[in-house]
N, C-alpha and C positions, 0 to 999 in steps of 0.2 A: 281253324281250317285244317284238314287234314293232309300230313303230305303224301305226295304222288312220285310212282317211279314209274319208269320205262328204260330198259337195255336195248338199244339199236345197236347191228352190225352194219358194217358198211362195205359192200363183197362186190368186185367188178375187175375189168383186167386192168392192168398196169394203164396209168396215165389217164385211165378214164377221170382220174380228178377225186379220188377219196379220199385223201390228204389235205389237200385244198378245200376239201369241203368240211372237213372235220376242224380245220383252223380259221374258218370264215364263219363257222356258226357258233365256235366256241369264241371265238376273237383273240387269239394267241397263238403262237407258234406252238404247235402240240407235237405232232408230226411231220418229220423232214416231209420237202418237196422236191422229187429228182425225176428224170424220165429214163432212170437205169432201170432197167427189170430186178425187184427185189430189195425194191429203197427199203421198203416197211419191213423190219427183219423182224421184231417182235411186234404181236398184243398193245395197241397202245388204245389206251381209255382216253376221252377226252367230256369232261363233265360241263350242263348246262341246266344252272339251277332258274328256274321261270317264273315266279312266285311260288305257289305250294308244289311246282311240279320240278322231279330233278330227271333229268336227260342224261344219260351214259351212251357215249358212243364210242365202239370196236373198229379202229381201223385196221385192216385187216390185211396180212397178205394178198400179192396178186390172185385172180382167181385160178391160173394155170394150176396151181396147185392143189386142186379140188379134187384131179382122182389122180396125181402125179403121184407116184411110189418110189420112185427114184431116192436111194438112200443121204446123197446131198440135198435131197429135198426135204429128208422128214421134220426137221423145226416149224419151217414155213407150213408144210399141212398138218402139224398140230397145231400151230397159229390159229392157222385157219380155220379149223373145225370148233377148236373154243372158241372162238368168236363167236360163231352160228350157235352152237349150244349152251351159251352164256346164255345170249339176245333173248327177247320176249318178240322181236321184231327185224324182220331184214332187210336193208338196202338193197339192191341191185341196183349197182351205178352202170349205164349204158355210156360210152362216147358215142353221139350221134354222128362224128362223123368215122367211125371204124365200125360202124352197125354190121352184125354179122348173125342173122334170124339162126340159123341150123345149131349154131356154137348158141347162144343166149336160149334156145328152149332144151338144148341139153342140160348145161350149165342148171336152168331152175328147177327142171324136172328133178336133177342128184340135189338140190336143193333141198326140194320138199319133203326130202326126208325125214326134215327134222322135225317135223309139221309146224312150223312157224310160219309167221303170217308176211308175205313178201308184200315189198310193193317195189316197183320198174322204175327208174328216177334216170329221166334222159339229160344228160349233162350237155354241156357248149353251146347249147342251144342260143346263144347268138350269133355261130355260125350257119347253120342253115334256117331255111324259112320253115315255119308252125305246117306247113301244109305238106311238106314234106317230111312232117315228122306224124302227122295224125295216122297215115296209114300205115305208118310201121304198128302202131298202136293196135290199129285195129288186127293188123295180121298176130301181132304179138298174143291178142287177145283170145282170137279165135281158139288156139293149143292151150293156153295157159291158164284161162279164166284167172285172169289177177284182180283184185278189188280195188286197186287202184293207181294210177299211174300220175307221173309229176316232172315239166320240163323247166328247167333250171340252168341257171350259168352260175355255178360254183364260187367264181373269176369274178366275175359283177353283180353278185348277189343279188341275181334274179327269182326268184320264185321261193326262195328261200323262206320266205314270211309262212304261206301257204302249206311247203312241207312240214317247218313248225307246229305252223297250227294243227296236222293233225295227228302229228306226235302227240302235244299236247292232249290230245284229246283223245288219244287211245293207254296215257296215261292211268295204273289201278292204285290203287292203296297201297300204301308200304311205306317202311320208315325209309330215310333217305342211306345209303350209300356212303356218300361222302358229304363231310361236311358243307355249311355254305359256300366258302372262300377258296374250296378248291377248283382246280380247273382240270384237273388232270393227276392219275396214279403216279406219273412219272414225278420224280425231283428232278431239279435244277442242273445235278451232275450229269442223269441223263440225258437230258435234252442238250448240255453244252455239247457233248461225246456224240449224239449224231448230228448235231451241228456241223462237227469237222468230219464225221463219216460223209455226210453230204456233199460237203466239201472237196472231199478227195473226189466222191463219185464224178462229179460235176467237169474236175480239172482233167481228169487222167480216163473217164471215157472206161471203155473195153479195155485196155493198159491192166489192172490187178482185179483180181477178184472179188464179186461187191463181199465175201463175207468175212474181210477184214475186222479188226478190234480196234476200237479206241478204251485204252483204258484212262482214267483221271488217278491221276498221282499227286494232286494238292489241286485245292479250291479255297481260298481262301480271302476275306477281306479283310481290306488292309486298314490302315490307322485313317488313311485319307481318305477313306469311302473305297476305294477304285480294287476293282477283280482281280488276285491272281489264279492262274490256272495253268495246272502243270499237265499236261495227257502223252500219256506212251502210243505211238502205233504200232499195233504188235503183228508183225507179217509173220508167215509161216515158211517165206523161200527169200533167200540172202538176195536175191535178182531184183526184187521188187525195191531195194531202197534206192539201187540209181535211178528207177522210174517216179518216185514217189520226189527223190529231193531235184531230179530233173538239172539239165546242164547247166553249172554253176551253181546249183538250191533253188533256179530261180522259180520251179514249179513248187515245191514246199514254200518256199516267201507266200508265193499267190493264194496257195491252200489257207495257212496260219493267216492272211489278213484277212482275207476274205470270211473266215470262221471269226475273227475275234471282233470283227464290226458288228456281223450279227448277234453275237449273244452280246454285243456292246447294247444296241438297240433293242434284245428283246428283255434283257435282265433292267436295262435302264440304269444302268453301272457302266463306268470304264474300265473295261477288261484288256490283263496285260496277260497274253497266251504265248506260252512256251510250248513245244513239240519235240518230240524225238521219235526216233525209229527204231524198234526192240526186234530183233530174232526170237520166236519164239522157242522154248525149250521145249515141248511137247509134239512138237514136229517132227 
């Protein structure tokens, strides 16, 4: 049997659910999930091998950053743009309930530049009713001539089967990418590090800026089986650590537990996480 690849991007605004969706198809924590503008900082691949077919999926920055020039922005829209110029295929994830027609046919039209082949993937869709999402469809239709559209709840892995299938099936020839057994480009160090990037986002809100560093300064197991893991957080303004360790530490305690349950549960290891707060010299 021959193997089969396909690169999907997965491009929509913040919270539309692309994170979620890229870790419910993959079935592992690939991509933090946060509802701060700018969770996704880098490129992250998330791999699904199908029998002969292997699936690479780009989650991608927010889409604000599609024609944002803003020089704090340029990571994120070169993010963004290798994504789209990677893919052989694009997502467009809608939230149906922030539907917004003017923003979404601009948005595909600077899309189609790339001439890749979209398709409109309406997310939440177990909060509104099917009849009130056909006619966006149709209107959506009318501008855009899309070949095909797909409603979904990311959360309840609703429709998911469906979109697969016709992944699968726009699948060409080529040798695979990544091996069988991988899941994702990222390693383990990665994924603990935005663990507690996530972490922070989640605790501290608008409080520091999301483009903070987690660096990893030991990772190691131990004789007993059990994780240790050492991470720097490296700010760029001395102000930020009484916000970060919060009156008495008690907001770093919250940070550090709530990060070391998680990669407790996603590595299947018991993980013992130490944290510190770095000034950075490059500032």
């Amino acid at each position: 049997m021959k193997k089969k690849l396909l690169k999907i991007s997965i491009i929509g605004k913040t919270n539309a659910g692309k994170s979620t969706l890229i870790n419910k198809i993959i079935g592992e924590t690939i991509s933090i999930i946060n509802k701060k503008v700018n969770t996704t900082e880098t490129l992250i691949s998330g791999i699904l091998n199908i029998g002969n077919n292997q699936l690479i999926f780009y989650d991608t920055p927010g889409i604000q950053h599609l024609k944002n020039i803003q020089k704090n922005n340029k990571n994120f829209k070169q993010s963004l743009w290798n994504g789209l110029l990677k893919s052989d295929l694009i997502i467009y994830l809608i939230d149906v309930k922030t539907y917004r027609f003017d923003e979404i046919v601009s948005n595909i039209n600077k899309i189609k530049e790339t001439k890749k082949e979209i398709l409109i993937v309406f997310n939440k869709c177990e909060l509104i009713s099917k009849d009130k999402i056909l006619p966006k469809i149709k209107e959506l239709d009318e501008y855009l001539k899309i070949s095909e559209y797909f409603l979904i709840s990311a959360k309840k892995k609703y429709g998911l089967k469906n979109l697969l299938k016709y992944l699968e099936d726009n699948c060409y020839n080529s040798d695979w990418i990544y091996k069988n057994d991988e899941v994702s480009d990222k390693d383990d160090i990665f994924i603990t590090n935005e663990i507690t990037r996530n972490s922070i986002l989640k605790f501290l809100h608008n409080e520091i800026p999301y483009n903070l560093k987690i660096i990893n300064k030991l990772f190691k197991y131990l004789r007993n089986g059990d994780l240790k893991i050492k991470q720097e957080i490296l700010i760029n303004n001395s102000r930020y650590k009484k916000i970060i360790l919060g009156r008495s530490g008690d907001k770093i305690k919250e940070i550090r537990e709530k990060s070391q349950i998680e990669i407790s549960n996603i590595l299947k290891k018991k993980t013992h996480l130490y944290i510190n707060i770095v000034k950075s010299h490059n500032e």
